[in-house]
C-alpha positions as CSV (number, residue, x, y, z in Angstrom):
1,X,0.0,0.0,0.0
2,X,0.8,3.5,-0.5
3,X,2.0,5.1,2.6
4,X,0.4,8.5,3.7
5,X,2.6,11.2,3.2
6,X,3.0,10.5,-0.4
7,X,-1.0,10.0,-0.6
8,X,-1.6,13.7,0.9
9,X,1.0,15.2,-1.2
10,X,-0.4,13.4,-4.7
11,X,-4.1,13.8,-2.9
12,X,-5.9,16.3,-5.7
13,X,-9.8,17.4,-5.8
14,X,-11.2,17.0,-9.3
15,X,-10.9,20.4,-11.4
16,X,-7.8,20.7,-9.8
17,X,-5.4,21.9,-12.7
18,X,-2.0,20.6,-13.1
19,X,0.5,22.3,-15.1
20,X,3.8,20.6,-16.2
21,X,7.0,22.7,-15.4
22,X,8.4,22.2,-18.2
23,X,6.3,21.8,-21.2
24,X,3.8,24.1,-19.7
25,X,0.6,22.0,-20.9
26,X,-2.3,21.8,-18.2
27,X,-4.3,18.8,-17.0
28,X,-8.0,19.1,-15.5
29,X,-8.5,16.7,-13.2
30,X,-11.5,14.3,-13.7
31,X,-11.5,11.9,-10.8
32,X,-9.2,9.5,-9.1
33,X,-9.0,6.0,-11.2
34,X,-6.7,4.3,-8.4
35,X,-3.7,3.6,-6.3
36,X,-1.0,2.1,-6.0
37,X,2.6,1.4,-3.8
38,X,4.2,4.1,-6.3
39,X,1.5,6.8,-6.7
40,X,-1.8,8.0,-7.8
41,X,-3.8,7.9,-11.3
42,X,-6.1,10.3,-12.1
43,X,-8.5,10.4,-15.5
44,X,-7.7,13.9,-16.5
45,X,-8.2,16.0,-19.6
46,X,-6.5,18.4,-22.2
47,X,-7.0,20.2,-25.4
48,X,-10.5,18.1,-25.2
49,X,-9.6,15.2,-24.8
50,X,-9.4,12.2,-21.6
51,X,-6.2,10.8,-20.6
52,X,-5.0,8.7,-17.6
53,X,-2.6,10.8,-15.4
54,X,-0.2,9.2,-12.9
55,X,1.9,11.2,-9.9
56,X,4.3,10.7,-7.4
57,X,7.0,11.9,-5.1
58,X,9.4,9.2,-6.1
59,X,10.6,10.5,-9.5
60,X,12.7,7.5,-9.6
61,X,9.4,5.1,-9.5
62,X,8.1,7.4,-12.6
63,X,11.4,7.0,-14.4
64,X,11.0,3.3,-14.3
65,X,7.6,3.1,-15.5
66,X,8.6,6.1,-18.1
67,X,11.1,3.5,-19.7
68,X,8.9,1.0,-19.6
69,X,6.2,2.7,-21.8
70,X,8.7,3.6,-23.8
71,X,10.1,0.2,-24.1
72,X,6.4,-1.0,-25.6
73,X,6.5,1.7,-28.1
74,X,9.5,-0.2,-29.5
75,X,7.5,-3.4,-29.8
76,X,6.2,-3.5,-33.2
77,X,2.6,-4.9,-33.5
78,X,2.0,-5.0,-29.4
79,X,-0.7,-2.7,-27.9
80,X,0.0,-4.8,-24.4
81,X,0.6,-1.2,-22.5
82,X,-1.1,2.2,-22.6
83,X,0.4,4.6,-25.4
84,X,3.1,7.5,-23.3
85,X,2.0,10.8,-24.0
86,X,3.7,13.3,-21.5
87,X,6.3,13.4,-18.9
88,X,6.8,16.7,-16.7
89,X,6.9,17.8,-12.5
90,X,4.3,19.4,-10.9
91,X,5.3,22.6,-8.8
92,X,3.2,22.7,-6.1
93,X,3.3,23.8,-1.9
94,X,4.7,21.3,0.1
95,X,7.2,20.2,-2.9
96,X,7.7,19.0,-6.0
97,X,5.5,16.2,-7.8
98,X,6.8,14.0,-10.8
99,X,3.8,13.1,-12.9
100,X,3.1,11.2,-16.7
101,X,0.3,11.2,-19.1
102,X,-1.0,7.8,-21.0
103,X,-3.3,7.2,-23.1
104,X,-6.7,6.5,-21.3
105,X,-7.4,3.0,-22.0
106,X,-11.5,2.1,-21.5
107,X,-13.5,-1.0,-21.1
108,X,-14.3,-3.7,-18.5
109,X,-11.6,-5.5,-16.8
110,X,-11.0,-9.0,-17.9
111,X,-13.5,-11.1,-15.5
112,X,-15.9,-8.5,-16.1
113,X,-15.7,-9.0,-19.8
114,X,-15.7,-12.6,-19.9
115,X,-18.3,-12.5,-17.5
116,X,-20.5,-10.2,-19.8
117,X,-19.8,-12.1,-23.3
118,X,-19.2,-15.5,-22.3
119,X,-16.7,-17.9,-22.0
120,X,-15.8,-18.8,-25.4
121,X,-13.6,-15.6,-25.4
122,X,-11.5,-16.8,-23.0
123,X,-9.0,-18.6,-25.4
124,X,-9.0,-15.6,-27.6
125,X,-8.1,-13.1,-24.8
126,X,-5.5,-15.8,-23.3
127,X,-3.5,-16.3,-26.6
128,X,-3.2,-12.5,-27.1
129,X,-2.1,-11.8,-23.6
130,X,0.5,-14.8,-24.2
131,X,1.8,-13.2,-27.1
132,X,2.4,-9.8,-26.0
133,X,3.8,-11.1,-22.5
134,X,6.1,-13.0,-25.6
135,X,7.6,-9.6,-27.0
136,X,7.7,-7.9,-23.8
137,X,9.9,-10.5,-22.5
138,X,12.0,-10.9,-25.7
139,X,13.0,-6.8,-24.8
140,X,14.0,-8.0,-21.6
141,X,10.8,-7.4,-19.1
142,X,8.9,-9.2,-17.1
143,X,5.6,-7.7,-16.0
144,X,5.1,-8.4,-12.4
145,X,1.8,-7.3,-11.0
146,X,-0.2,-9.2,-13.8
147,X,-3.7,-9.9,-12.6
148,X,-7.5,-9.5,-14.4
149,X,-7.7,-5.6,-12.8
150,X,-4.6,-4.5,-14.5
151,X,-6.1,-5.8,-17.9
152,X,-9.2,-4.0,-19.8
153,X,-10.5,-5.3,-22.6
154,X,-11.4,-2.5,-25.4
155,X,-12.9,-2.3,-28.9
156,X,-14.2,-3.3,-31.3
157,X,-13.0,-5.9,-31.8
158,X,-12.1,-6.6,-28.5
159,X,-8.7,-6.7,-27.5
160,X,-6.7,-6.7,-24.1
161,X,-4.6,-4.1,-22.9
162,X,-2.7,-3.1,-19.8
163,X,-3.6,-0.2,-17.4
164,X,-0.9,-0.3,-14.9
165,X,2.5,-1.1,-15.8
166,X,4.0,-0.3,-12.3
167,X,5.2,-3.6,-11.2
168,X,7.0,-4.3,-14.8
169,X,10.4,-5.1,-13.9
170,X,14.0,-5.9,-15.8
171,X,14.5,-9.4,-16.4
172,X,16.6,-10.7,-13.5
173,X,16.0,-8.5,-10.7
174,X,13.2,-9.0,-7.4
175,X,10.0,-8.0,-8.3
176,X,9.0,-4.6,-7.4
177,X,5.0,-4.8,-7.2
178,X,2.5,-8.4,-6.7
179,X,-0.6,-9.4,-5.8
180,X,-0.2,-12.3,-3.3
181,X,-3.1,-14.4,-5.1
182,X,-1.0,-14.3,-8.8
183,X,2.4,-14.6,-6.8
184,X,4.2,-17.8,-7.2
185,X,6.2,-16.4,-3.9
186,X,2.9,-16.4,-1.7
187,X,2.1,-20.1,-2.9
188,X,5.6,-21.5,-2.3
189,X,6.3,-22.1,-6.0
190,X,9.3,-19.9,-6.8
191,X,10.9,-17.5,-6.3
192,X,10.1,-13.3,-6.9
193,X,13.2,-13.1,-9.3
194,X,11.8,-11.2,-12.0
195,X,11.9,-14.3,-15.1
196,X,9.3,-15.3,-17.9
197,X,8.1,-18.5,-15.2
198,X,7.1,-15.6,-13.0
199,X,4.5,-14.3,-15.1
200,X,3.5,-17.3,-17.0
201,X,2.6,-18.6,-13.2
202,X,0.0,-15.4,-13.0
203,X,-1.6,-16.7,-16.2
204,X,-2.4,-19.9,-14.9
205,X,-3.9,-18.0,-11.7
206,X,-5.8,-15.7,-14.2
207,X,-7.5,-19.1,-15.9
208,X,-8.0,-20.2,-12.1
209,X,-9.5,-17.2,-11.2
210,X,-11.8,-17.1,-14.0
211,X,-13.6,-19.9,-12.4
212,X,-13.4,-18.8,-8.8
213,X,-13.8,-14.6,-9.3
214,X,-14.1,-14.2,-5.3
215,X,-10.8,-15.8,-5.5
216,X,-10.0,-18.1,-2.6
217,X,-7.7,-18.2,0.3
218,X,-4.7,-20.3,0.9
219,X,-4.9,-23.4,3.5
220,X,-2.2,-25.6,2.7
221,X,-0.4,-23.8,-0.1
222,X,1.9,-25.2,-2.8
223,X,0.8,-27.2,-5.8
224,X,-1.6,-29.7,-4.2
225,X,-3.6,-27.4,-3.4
226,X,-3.9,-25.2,-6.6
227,X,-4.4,-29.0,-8.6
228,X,-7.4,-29.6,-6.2
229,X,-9.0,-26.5,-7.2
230,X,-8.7,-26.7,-10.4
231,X,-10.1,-30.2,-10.6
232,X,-13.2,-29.0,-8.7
233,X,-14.3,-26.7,-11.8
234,X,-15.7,-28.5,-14.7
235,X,-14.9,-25.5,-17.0
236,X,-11.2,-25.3,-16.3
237,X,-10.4,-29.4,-17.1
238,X,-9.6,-28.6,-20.6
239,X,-7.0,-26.0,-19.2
240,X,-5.5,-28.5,-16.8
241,X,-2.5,-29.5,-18.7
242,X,-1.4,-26.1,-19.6
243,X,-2.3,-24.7,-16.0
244,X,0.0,-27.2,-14.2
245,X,2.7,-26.8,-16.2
246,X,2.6,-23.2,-15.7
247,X,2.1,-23.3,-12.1
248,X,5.2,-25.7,-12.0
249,X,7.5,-23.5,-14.3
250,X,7.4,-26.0,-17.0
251,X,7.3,-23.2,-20.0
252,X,10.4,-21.4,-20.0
253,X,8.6,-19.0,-22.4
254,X,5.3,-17.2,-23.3
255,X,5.7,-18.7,-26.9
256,X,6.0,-22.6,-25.4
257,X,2.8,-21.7,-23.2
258,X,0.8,-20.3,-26.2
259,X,1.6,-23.0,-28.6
260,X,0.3,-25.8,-26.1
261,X,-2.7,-23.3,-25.8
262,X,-2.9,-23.1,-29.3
263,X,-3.0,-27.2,-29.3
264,X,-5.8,-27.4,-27.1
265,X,-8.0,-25.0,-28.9
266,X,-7.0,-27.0,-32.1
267,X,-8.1,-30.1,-30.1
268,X,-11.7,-28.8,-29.2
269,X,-10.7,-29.4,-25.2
270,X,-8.8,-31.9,-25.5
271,X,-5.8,-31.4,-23.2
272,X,-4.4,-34.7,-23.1
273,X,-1.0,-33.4,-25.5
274,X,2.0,-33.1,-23.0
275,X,4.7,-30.4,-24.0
276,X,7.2,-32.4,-22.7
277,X,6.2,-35.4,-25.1
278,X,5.5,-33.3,-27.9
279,X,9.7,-32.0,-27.6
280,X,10.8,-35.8,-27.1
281,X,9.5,-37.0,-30.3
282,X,10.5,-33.8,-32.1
283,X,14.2,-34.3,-30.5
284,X,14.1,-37.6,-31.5
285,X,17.4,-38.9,-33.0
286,X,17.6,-40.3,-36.3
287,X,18.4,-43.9,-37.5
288,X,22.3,-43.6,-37.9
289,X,22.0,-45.8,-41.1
290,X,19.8,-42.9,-42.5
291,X,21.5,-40.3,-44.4
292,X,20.4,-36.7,-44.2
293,X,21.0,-33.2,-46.3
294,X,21.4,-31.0,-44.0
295,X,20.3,-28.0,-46.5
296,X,17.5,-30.1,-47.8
297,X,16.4,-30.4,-44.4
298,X,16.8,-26.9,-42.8
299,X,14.4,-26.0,-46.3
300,X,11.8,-28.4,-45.2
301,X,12.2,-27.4,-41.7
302,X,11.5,-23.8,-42.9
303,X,8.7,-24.6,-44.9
304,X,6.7,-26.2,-42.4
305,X,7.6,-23.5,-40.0
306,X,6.2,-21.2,-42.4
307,X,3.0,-23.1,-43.1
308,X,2.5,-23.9,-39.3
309,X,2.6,-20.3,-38.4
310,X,0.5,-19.0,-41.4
311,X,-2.1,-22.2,-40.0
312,X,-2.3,-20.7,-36.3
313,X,-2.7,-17.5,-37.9
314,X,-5.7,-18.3,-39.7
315,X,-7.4,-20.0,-37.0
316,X,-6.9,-17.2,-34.9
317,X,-8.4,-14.5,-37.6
318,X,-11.3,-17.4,-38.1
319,X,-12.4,-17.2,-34.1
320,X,-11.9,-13.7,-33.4
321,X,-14.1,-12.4,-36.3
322,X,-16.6,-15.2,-35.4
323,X,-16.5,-14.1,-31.8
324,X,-16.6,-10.3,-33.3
325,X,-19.7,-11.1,-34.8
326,X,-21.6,-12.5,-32.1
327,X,-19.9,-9.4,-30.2
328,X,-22.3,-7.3,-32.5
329,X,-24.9,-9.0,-33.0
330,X,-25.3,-9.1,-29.3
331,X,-24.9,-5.4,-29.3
332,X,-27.3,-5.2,-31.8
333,X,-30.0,-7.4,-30.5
């Protein structure tokens, strides 16, 4: 939790009016959207239009987040984190505030939404998640604080994006923000070093909590007890392979997760395919007495790799417009 003197001196009435010191542009204060361990957001406007404003006393805290945002700009085709608009210090009595300006990302959180539209747009929102947590951690980040009221799903077409990117953290350092619920830490599962594992292990809470959203408490702790309540749900024993392997740091990447997803989709809920197997007959070595080209090989090798990817990325286009269209027609209706 935030501690008090930095909530009183970020503490702002709406139509208070912040100006930046050094770019001079001024914010109207909406409302307070939240807070956090490193500061206070605040939907504010400008020149007309609504943005999401974030302050606090620690300009080192903003700095970090700063790169970070900037870092996702860098990531061609991901919209995982809120677009970075404006970095300045508030001048005001009792001392200097540091303060940024996002874009202002709308639309239910992600149990909201699935709870609204249904189910079958859980796989959907999954895969996209996986593969922006894939390019965020190929730039060396690892998100932290990942949980369903950090992510809002907007559109049309619906697609998930981040609100609050405070806990994102380099690759190899202790975790700077978590929510014990989504921390492997709290469950005794690993550790808080900031790694892919770490935030693969809050996607497999994120199914979990999908079919308990009260969440639940811990009792016993560890993996026994997270594998007895997911066998209690009905709707999550198609996820059950790729949820214990998750929980158990199995994937070593987002891409490893969301190809085993991918599987399980392509199976109709059947989660009986083991990564693990899947790897041993691919490593599989060849009959000695069998001769191979090497360069024939790497070209077939390419070739399917081509065709497999240009497969998943049909089937994906194929259930997000069908899943569009009932998003419509249900808006229509």
């Amino acid at each position: 939790m935030m501690n008090n003197t930095l909530k009183n001196l970020c503490k702002v009435a709406p139509g208070t009016i912040i100006e930046g010191k050094w770019h001079h542009k001024r914010y109207t204060v909406i409302k307070e959207l939240g807070y956090g361990a490193n500061g206070i957001v605040y939907l504010a406007q400008h020149n007309n239009r609504h943005y999401a404003l974030k302050m606090s006393d620690n300009g080192i805290s903003i700095t970090s987040e700063v790169n970070v945002l900037k870092s996702f700009a860098k990531v061609q085709g991901s919209t995982l984190g809120p677009s970075l608009i404006d970095v300045d210090d508030w001048v005001r009595r009792g001392g200097n505030v540091s303060f940024y300006v996002m874009e202002y990302i709308q639309g239910p959180d992600l149990l909201s939404f699935v709870q609204q539209k249904g189910e079958s747009w859980i796989d959907v929102l999954i895969l996209q998640l996986l593969k922006d947590l894939e390019q965020l951690h190929m730039n060396g980040w690892v998100f932290g604080d990942l949980k369903p009221e950090n992510l809002i799903v907007n559109g049309p077409p619906p697609r998930i994006r981040c609100i609050d990117v405070g806990g994102t953290t380099i690759q190899g350092r202790a975790i700077k923000e978590f929510t014990e619920f989504y921390d492997r830490g709290y469950w005794g599962l690993g550790t808080r070093k900031a790694e892919p594992t770490y935030d693969l292990f809050a996607v497999a809470m994120i199914l979990i909590n999908m079919a308990y959203p009260k969440r639940f408490n811990k009792t016993t702790g560890g993996f026994e007890q997270l594998k007895s309540m997911v066998k209690q749900k009905k709707q999550l024993h198609k996820y059950e392979e790729v949820i214990f392997q998750a929980l158990q740091g199995k994937y070593q990447t987002a891409k490893e997760m969301r190809v085993h997803f991918l599987r399980i989709m392509n199976n109709h809920g059947n989660s009986d395919v083991n990564v693990r197997q899947v790897k041993q007959r691919t490593n599989t070595p060849q009959p000695k007495s069998q001769k191979v080209n090497p360069i024939v090989t790497r070209q077939v090798y390419v070739k399917k790799k081509k065709k497999s990817s240009m497969l998943e990325t049909i089937l994906i286009v194929m259930i997000i417009s069908f899943l569009y269209f009932i998003y419509i027609y249900g808006q229509l209706v």
